[in-house]
C-alpha positions in Angstrom: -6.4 -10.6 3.1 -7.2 -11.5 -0.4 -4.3 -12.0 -3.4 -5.6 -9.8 -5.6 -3.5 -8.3 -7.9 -3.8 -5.5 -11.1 -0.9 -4.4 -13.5 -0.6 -1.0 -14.1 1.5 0.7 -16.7 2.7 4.0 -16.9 0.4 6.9 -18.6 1.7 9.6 -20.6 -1.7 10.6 -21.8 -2.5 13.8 -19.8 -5.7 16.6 -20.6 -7.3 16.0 -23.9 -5.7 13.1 -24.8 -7.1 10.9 -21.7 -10.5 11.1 -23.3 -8.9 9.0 -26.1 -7.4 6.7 -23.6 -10.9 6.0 -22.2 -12.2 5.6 -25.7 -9.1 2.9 -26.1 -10.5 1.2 -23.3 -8.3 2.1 -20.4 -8.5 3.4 -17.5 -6.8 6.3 -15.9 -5.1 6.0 -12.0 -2.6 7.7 -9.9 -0.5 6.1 -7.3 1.1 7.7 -4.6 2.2 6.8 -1.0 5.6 6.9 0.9 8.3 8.9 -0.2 7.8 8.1 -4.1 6.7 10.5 -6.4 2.8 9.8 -7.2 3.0 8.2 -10.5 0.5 8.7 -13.6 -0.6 5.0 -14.6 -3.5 3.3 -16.7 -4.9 -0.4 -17.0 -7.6 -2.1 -19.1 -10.8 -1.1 -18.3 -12.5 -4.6 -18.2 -9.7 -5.9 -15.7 -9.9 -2.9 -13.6 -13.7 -2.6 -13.0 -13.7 -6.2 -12.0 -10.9 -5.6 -9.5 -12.3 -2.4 -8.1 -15.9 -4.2 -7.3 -14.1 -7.0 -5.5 -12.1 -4.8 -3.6 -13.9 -1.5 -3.2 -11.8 0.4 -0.7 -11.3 -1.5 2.1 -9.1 -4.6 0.4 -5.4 -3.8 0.3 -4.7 -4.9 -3.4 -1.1 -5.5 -5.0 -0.5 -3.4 -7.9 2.2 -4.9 -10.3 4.5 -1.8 -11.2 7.4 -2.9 -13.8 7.0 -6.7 -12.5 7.3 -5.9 -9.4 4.6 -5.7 -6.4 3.3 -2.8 -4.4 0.6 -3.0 -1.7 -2.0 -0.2 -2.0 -5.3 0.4 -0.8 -8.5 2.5 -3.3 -8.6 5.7 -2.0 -11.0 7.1 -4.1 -13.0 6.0 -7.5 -14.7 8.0 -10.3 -17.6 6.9 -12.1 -19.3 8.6 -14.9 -22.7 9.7 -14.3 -24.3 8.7 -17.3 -22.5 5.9 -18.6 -21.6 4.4 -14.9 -18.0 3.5 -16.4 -15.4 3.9 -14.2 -13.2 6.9 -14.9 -10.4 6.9 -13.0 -9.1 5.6 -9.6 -6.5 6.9 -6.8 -4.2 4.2 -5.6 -2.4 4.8 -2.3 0.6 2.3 -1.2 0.8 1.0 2.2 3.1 -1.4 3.9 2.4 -4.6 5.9 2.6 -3.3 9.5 1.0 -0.1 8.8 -1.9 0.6 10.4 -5.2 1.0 7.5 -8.0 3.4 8.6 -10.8 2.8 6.0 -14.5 2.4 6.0 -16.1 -1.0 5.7 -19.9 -2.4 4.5 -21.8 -3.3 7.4 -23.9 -6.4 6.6 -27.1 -7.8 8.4 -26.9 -11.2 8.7 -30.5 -13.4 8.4 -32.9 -10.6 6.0 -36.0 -12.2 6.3 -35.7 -14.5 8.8 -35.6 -12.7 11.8 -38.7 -13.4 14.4 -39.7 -9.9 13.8 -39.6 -10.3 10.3 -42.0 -13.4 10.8 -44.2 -12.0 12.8 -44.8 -9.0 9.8 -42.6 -6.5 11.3 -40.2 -4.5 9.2 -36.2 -4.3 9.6 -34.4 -0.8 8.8 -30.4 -0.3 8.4 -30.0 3.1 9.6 -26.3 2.5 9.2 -24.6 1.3 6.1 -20.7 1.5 7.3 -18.3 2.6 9.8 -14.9 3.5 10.0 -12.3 0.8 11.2 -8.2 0.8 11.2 -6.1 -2.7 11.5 -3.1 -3.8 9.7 -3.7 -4.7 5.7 -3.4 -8.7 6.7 -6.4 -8.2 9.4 -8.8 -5.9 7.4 -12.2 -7.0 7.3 -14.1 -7.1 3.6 -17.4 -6.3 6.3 -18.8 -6.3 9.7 -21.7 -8.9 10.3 -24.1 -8.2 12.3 -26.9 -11.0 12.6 -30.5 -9.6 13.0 -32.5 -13.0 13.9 -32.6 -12.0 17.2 -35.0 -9.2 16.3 -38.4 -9.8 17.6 -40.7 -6.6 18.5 -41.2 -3.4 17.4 -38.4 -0.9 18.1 -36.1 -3.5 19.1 -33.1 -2.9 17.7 -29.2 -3.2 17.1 -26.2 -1.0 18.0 -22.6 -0.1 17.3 -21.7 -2.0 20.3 -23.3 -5.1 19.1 -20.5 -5.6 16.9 -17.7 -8.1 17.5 -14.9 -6.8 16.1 -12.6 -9.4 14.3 -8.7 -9.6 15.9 -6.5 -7.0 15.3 -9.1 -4.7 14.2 -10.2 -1.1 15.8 -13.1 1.4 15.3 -10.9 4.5 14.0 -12.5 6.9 16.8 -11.8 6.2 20.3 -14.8 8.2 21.2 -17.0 6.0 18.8 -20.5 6.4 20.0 -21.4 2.7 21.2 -25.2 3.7 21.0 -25.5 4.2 17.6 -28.5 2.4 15.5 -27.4 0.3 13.1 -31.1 -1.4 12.7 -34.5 -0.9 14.1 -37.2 -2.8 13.8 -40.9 -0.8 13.3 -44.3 -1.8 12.5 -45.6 -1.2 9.3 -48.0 0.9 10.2 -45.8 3.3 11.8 -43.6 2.9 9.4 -46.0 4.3 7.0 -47.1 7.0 8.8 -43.2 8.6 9.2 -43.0 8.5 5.6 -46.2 10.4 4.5 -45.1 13.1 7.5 -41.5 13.2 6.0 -43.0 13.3 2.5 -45.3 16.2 3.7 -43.0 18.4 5.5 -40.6 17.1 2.2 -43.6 19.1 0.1 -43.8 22.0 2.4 -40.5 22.8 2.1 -40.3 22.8 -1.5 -43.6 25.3 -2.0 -41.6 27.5 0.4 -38.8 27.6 -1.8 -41.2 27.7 -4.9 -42.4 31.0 -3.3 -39.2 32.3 -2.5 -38.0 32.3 -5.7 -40.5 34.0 -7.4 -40.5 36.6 -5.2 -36.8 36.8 -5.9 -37.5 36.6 -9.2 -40.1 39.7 -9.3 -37.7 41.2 -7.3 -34.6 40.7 -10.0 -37.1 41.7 -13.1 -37.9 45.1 -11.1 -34.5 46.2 -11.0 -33.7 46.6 -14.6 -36.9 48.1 -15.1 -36.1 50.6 -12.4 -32.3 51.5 -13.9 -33.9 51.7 -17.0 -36.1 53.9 -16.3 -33.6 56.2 -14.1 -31.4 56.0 -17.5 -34.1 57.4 -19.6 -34.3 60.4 -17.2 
């Protein structure tokens, strides 16, 4: 578990005035967690966006509250759309034997040098993350999953080619073991799903194209209709 750490101070600023907060350069959070009262906090913006990109939301992280240290985990992060800033972050504290459920980055190992990828092939991730639980000491950063292995098309890896470090569970007990994580496709066929997808894609849309302006006629009748029913 890494020894990050981020000290938070206690916000007053609440409605209109966290907008000038932001402006100041801070950043608006909420902890909460146990039997303590969720707490309205703030920290500098520069600080916290580095700490929030190291630890995303599957690093416990101690928060220094009045000089003194709580473990917590990110439960939840708000970015602005337009000016990708962070905007505010949910911080939920945890002890050291209790058990985490949280999602973590699954990483393929070897991009590029996999026989398949040698031979001209092309590697897909069909699956980005999955949902572990383990105690905040034994929390992965990722999974890694090496694809050198990889060799012909539609070869591929699964769920329950993952070795799960010690300590650490996939959260569902029914987790399907069969699930893709990477297939491997020739680029030819790889091709050719893409211009069906983008057709059907393009088909869909004209549909809806057309069943809007029929709604639309539709709609403009109406108030012609009442009108004219008014008039009468």
């Amino acid at each position: 578990m890494n020894d990050i750490s981020l000290k938070l101070d206690e916000r007053t600023a609440e409605g209109k005035k966290v907008a000038k907060l932001r402006d100041s350069g801070f950043v608006p959070s909420v902890v909460y967690g146990g039997q303590a009262k969720p707490m309205s906090a703030q920290s500098p913006l520069v600080e916290t966006t580095k700490v929030v990109h190291t630890v995303g939301k599957h690093t416990p992280i101690n928060l220094i509250i009045d000089g003194k240290k709580k473990l917590a985990i990110i439960k939840s992060i708000d970015m602005d759309p337009v000016k990708h800033m962070l905007r505010h972050v949910a911080f939920h504290t945890i002890k050291q034997n209790d058990i985490i459920t949280t999602e973590v980055p699954i990483v393929l190992v070897g991009r590029g040098e996999s026989v398949a990828e040698r031979a001209g092939l092309v590697v897909l991730q069909a699956l980005d993350s999955i949902e572990i639980k383990a105690k905040p000491a034994d929390l992965p950063k990722s999974l890694e999953l090496s694809i050198l292995n990889l060799a012909e098309a539609d070869d591929r890896l699964m769920v329950s080619d993952i070795v799960l470090p010690s300590g650490v569970e996939f959260d569902d007990i029914d987790q399907d073991m069969e699930l893709v994580i990477a297939n491997v496709y020739e680029p030819s066929a790889l091709q050719a799903a893409n211009e069906a997808a983008g057709g059907e894609a393009e088909a869909e849309a004209e549909v809806e194209v057309e069943n809007g302006e029929e709604t639309l006629n539709e709609t403009q009748a109406e108030p012609k209709q009442a009108n004219a029913e008014a008039n009468k």
